[in-house]
N, C-alpha and C positions, 0 to 999 in steps of 0.2 A: 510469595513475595518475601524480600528478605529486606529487613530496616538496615540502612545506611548511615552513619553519620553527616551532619551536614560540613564537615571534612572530607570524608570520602567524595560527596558532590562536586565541592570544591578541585580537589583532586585530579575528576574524570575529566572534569570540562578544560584544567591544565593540561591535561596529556593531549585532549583535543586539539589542542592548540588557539581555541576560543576567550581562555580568561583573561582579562583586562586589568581588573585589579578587584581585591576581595574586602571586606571588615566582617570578620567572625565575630567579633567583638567576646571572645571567652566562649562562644558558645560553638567550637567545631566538635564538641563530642556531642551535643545532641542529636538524639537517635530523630530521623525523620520517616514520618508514618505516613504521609498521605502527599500526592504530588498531584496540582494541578494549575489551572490559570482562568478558572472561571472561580470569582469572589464568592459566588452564593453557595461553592462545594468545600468552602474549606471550613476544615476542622483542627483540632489541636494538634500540630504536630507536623504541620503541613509547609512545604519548600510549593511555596509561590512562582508562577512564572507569568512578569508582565512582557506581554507581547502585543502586537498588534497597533498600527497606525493610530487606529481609534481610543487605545491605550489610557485611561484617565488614572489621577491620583488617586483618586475616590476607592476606588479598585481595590488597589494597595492597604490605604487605610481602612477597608473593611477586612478584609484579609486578615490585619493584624489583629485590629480585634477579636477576632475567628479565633484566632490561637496560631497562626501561621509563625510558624519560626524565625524566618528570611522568606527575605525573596532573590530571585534572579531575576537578570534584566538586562540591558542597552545604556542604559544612563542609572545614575542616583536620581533618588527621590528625596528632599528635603523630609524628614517627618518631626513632628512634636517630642518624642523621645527616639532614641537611638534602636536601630532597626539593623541585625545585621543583613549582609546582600554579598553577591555574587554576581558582577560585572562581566559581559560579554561581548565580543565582539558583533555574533551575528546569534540571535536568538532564537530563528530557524532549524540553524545546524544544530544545537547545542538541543532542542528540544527532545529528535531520536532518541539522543544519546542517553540522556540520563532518565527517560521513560523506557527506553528498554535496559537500563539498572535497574528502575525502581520494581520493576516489573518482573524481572529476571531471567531475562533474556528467552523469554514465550516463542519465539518463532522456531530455537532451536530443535523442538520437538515438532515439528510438523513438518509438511511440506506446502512451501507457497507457490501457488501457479499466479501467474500475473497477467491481466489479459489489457492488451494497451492499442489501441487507435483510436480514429476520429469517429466510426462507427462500428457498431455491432459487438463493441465490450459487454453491454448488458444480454443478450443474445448467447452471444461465446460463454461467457459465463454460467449461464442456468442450463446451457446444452454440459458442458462439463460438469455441472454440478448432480445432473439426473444421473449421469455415467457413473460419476464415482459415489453415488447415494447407490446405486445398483451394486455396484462390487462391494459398499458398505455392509451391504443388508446382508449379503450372501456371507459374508465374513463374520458377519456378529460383532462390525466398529461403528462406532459413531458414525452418522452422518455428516458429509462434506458441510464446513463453513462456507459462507459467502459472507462478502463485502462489495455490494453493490449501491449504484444509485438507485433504485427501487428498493430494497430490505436490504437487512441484514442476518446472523443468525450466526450464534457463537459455538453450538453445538446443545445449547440449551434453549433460549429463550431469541424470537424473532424479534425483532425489532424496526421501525420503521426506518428508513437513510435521509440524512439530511446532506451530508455530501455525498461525490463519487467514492472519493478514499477520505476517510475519516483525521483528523487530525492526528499527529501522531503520539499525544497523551491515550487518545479513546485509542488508537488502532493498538496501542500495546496493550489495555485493558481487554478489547475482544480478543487477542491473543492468546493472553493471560488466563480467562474466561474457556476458550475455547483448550488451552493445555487441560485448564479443572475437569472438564467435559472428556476426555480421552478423543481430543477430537484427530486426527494423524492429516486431514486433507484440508485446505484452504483454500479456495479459488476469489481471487478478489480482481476488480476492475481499477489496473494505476492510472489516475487520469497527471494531467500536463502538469496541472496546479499540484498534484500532491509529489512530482518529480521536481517540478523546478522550486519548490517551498520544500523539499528535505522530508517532506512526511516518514516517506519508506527508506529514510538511507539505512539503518543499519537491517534492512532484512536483506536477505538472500532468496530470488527466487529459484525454486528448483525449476519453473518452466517459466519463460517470458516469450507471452506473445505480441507480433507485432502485425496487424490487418491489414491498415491502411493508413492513408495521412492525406485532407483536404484541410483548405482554408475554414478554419472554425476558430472559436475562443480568441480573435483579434478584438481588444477593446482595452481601454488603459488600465482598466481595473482585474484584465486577467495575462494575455500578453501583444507585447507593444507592435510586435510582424507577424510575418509567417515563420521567421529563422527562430524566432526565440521560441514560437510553439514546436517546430520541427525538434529545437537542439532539445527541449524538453523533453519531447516521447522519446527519443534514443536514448536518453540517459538510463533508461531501467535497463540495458544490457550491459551495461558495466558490474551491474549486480544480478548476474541470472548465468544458471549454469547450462541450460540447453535452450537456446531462442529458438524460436518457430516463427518464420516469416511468409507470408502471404506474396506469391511473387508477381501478383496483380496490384501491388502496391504503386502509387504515385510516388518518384526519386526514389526509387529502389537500389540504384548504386549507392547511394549516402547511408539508406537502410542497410543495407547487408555489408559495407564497411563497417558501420557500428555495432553488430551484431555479432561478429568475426573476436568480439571484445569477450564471448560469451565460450563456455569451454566448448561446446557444441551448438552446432547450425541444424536446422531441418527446416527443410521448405515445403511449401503448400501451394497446388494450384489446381485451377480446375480449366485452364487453356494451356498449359505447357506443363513437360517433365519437371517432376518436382519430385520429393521424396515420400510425400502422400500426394495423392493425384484424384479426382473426381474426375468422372469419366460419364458415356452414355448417363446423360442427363436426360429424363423425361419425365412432365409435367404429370401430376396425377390432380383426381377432383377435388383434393384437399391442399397439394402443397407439391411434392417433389419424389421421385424415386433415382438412385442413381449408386457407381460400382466406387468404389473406395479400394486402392491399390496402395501398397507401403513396404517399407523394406522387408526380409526376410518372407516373402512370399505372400505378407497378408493381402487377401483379399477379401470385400463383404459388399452385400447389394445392400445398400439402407435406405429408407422409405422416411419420409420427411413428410409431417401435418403441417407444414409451414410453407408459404408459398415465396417466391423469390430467388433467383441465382445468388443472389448476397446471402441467402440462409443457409443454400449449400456449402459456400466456400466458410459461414462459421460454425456451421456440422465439421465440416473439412478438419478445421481447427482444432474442436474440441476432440475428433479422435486423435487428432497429431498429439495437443497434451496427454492425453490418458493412456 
């Protein structure tokens, strides 16, 4: 990590095109050492960020007493002495950005796989994670990250998940964490909410996958239709260099127009041509045996302890990524 001015802060979030209006109050050379937005983590030296509906003042003034430099925010806060802050339009956007400053830009050493629909993210993801923990081993690298809603695991230390995708202060820290670690592989699960809240905007994924799309996460407090959860999951190919899509997907036209955003396409099926294909599907006393066909001639018979046609198509998957 590399300390910033809280000029520089100022700064990124101007180019952003986010800042609204500033008071440095004399203090933009101050070096800032710690970023976050939960009151109970800060410490001296620390660029504040209030966010969130539930947002109280309280916060802030603890904050300050903390040692926190400034803060950022949506609005001014009245306080007892003069406090300086950094105005924003939308404090979502503005969060990526300057956690993947503070952080220093951790994603650019790795590769991120992104694994996105309504089902079988958590799934997808730990079949890709055994894969490339496999080719890990055999190579003498760290073991594949995950960021799931079941654990997590930065390259060093597990930890339990309290979201699907982490907010994006902590997802730059396991980032961060997981460079420390010589981690090279990432595989994490983008859910709707950390698309359409900006969590992931400034990563790149190297693979984004997209499953499927049913009616789920309708309610006020996540999103208000099915359009706003649908426009949500398509968003992660605007940032992803090879999408891999599922061609048993529900609105699949709308999917693979969005997808087309992505430098490359590869599709997945296990009822029609596709570019990996699952093939002679048959049940075994545990779960699944079945042929895996893909470009350049590969072919392999792979045996599945998991039972279900839906487990095949996110085996399907996780070879497409790897």
């Amino acid at each position: 990590m590399r300390n910033y001015t809280l000029a520089q802060y100022k700064d990124k979030v101007e180019r952003l095109g986010e800042k609204t209006e500033e008071s440095l109050q004399g203090k933009g050379g101050e070096l800032i050492r710690h970023l976050t937005y939960n009151s109970r983590e800060v410490r001296e030296g620390t660029l504040f960020i209030c966010k969130g509906e539930k947002f109280r003042k309280e916060y802030l003034e603890e904050a300050i007493q903390k040692g926190a430099v400034a803060y950022i925010s949506e609005k001014v806060y009245p306080m007892e002495r003069e406090v300086p802050y950094i105005l924003v339009r939308d404090i979502r956007k503005v969060m990526p950005v300057i956690a993947d400053m503070y952080f220093g830009h951790p994603a650019q050493d790795m590769r991120l796989l992104g694994i996105g629909g309504t089902k079988g993210k958590t799934t997808t993801s730990f079949y890709v994670k055994a894969i490339l923990d496999a080719y890990c081993r055999d190579k003498g690298k760290t073991p594949c990250g995950i960021l799931s809603s079941i654990f997590n695991f930065d390259g060093r230390e597990t930890k339990v998940a309290h979201n699907t995708t982490p907010e994006a202060v902590e997802l730059q820290q396991y980032l961060q964490k997981g460079r420390e670690a010589g981690m090279e592989y990432l595989v994490m699960e983008v859910s709707s909410q950390a698309l359409k809240y900006h969590r992931v905007d400034t990563l790149t994924f190297d693979v984004g996958v997209f499953l499927n799309i049913s009616e789920d996460h309708i309610s006020p407090i996540e999103h208000k239709d099915f359009e706003d959860y649908f426009s949500s999951k398509r968003k992660m190919f605007a940032q992803t260099r090879t999408a891999v899509v599922h061609l048993e997907t529900d609105h699949l036209p709308q999917v693979l127009e969005a997808a087309r955003q992505a430098e490359k396409l590869v599709t997945i099926s296990s009822q029609r041509e596709a570019d990996y294909r699952a093939s002679h599907v048959e049940k075994t006393e545990t779960g699944s045996r079945f042929t895996v066909e893909g470009p350049g001639g590969y072919r392999d018979v792979l045996t599945l302890s998991m039972p279900g046609l839906f487990n095949v198509d996110n085996a399907l998957a996780a070879v497409a990524v790897c």
